[in-house]
N, CA, C and O atoms as a GROMACS GRO file, in nm:
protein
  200
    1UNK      N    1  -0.337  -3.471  -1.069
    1UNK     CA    2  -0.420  -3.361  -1.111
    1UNK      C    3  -0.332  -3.236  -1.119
    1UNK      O    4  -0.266  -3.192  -1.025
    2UNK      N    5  -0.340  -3.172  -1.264
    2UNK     CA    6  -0.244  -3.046  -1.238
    2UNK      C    7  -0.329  -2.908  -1.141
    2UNK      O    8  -0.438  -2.908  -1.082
    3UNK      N    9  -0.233  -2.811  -1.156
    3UNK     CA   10  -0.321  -2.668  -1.152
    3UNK      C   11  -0.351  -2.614  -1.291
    3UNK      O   12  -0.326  -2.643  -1.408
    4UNK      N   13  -0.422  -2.513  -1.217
    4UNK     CA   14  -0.516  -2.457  -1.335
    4UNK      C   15  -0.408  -2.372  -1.394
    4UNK      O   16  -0.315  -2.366  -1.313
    5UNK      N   17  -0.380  -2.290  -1.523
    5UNK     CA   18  -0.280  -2.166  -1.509
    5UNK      C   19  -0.336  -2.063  -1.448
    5UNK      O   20  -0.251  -2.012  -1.374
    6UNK      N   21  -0.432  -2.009  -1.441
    6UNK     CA   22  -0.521  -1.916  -1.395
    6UNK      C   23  -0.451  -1.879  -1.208
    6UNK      O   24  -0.443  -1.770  -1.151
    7UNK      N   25  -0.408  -2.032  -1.154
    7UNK     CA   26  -0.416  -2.033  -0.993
    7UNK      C   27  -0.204  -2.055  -1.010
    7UNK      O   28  -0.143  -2.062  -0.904
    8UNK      N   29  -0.161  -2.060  -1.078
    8UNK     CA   30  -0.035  -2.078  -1.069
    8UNK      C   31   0.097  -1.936  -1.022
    8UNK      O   32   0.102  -1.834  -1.090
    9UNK      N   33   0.164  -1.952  -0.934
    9UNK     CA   34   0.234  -1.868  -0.870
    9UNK      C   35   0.360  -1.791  -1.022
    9UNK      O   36   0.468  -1.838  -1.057
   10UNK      N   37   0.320  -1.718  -1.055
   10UNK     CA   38   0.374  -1.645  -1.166
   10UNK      C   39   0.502  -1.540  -1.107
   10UNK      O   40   0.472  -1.421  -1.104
   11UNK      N   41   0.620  -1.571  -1.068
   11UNK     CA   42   0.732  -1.474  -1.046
   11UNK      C   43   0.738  -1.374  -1.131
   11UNK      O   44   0.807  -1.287  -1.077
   12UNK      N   45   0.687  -1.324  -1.281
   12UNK     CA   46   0.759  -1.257  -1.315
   12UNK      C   47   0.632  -1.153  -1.364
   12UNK      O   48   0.644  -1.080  -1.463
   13UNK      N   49   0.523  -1.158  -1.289
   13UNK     CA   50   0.430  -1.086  -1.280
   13UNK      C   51   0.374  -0.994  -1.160
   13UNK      O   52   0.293  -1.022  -1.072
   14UNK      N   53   0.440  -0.885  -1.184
   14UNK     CA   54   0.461  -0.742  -1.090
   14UNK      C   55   0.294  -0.681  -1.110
   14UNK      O   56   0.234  -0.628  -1.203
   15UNK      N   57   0.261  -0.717  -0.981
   15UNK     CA   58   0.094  -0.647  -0.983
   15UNK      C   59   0.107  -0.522  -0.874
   15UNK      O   60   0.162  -0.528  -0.764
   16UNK      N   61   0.040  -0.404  -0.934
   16UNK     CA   62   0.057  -0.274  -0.881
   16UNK      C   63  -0.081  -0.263  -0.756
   16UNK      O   64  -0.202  -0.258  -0.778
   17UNK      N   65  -0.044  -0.262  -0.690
   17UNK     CA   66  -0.125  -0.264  -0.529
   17UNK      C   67  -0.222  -0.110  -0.562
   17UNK      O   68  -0.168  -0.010  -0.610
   18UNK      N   69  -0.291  -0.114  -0.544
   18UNK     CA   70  -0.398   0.046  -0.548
   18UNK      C   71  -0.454   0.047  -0.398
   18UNK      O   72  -0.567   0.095  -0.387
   19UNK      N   73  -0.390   0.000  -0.275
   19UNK     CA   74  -0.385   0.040  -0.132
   19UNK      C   75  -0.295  -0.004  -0.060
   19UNK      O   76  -0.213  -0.096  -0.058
   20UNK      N   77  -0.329   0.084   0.003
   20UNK     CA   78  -0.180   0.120   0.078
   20UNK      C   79  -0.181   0.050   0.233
   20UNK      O   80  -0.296   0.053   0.276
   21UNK      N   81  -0.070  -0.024   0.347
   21UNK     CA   82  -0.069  -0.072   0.402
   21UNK      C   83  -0.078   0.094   0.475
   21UNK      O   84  -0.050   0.200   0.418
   22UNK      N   85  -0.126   0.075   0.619
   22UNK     CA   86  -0.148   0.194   0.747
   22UNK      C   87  -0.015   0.254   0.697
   22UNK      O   88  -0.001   0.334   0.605
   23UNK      N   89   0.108   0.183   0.799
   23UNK     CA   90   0.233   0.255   0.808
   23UNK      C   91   0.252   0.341   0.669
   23UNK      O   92   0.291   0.458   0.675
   24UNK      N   93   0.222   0.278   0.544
   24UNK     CA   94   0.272   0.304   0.415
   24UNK      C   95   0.214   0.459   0.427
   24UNK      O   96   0.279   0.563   0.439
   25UNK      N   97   0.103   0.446   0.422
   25UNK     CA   98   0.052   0.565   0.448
   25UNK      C   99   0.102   0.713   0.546
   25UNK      O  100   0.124   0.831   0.521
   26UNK      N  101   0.102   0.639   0.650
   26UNK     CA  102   0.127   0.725   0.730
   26UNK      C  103   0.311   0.808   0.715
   26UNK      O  104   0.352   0.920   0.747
   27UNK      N  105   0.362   0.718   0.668
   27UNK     CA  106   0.513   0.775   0.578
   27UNK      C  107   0.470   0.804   0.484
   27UNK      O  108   0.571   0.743   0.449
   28UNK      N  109   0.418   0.839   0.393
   28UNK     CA  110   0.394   0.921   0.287
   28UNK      C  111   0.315   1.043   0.312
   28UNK      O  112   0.318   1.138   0.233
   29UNK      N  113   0.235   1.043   0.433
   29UNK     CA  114   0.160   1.162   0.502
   29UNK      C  115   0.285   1.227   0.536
   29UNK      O  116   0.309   1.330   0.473
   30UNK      N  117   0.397   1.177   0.652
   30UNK     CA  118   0.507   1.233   0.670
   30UNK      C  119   0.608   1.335   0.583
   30UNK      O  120   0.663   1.441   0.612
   31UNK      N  121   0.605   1.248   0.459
   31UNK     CA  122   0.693   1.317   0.359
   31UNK      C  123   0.630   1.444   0.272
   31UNK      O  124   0.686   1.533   0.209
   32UNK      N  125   0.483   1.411   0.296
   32UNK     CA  126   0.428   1.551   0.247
   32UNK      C  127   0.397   1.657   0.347
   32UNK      O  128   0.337   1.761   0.323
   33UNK      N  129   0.441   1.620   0.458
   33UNK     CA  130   0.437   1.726   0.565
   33UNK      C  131   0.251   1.716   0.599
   33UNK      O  132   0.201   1.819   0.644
   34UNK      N  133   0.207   1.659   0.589
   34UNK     CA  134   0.075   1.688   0.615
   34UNK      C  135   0.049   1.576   0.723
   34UNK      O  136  -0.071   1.557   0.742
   35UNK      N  137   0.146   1.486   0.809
   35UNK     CA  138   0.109   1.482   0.943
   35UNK      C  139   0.235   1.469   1.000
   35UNK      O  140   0.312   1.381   0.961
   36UNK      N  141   0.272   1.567   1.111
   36UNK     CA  142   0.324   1.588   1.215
   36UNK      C  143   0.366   1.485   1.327
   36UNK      O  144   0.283   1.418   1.388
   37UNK      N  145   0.512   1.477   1.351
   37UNK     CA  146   0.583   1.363   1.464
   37UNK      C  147   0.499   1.367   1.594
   37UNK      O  148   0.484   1.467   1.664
   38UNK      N  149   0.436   1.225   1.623
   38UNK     CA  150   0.402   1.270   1.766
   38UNK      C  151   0.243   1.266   1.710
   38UNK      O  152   0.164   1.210   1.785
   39UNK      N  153   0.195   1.318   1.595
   39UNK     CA  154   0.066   1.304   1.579
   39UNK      C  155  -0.026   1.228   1.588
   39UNK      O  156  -0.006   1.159   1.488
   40UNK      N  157  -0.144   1.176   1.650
   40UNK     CA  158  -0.155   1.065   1.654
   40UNK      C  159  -0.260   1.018   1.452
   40UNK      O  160  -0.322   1.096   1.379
   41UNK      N  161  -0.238   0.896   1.437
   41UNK     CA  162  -0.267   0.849   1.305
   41UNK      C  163  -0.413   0.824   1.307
   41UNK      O  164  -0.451   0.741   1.225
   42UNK      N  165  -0.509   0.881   1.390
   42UNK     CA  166  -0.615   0.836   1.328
   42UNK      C  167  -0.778   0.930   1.206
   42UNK      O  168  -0.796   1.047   1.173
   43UNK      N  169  -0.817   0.865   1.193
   43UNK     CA  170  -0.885   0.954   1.046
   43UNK      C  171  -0.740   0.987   0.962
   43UNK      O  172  -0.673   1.090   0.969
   44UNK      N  173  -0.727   0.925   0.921
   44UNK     CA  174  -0.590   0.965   0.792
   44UNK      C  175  -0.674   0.988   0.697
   44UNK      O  176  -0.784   0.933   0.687
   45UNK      N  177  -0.618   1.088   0.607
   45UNK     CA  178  -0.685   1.132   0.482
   45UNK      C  179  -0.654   1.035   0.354
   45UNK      O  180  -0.549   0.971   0.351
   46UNK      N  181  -0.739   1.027   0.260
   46UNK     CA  182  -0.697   0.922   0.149
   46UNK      C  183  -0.583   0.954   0.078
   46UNK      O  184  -0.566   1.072   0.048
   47UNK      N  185  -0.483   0.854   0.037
   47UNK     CA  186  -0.373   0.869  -0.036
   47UNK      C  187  -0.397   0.811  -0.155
   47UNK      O  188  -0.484   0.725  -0.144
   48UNK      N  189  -0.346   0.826  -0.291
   48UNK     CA  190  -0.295   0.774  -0.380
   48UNK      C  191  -0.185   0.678  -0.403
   48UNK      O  192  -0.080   0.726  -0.443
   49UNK      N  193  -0.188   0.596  -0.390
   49UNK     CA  194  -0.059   0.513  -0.415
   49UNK      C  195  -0.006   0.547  -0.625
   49UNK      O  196  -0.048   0.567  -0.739
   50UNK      N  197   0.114   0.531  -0.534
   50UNK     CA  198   0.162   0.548  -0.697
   50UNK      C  199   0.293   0.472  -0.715
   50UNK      O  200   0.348   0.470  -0.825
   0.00000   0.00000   0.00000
């Protein structure tokens, strides 16, 4: 029985994530200066991934 193509592991298909893992976040909060070393991470404000 084959697979379907639909379910097949495609290498050369780059899919753009629209959320962000915690840490990811919380380094990109960093780099915009809008949270502070030592801060603690919770209620993080929404990011954009880009």
């Amino acid at each position: 029985m084959s697979i379907h193509s639909s379910l097949r592991n495609n290498d050369n298909v780059i899919v753009k994530r629209n959320v962000l893992k915690r840490y990811e976040r919380v380094d990109l909060l960093k780099k915009q200066g809008k949270l502070k070393e030592g801060q603690r991470a919770w209620n993080l404000p929404k990011t954009k991934a880009s």
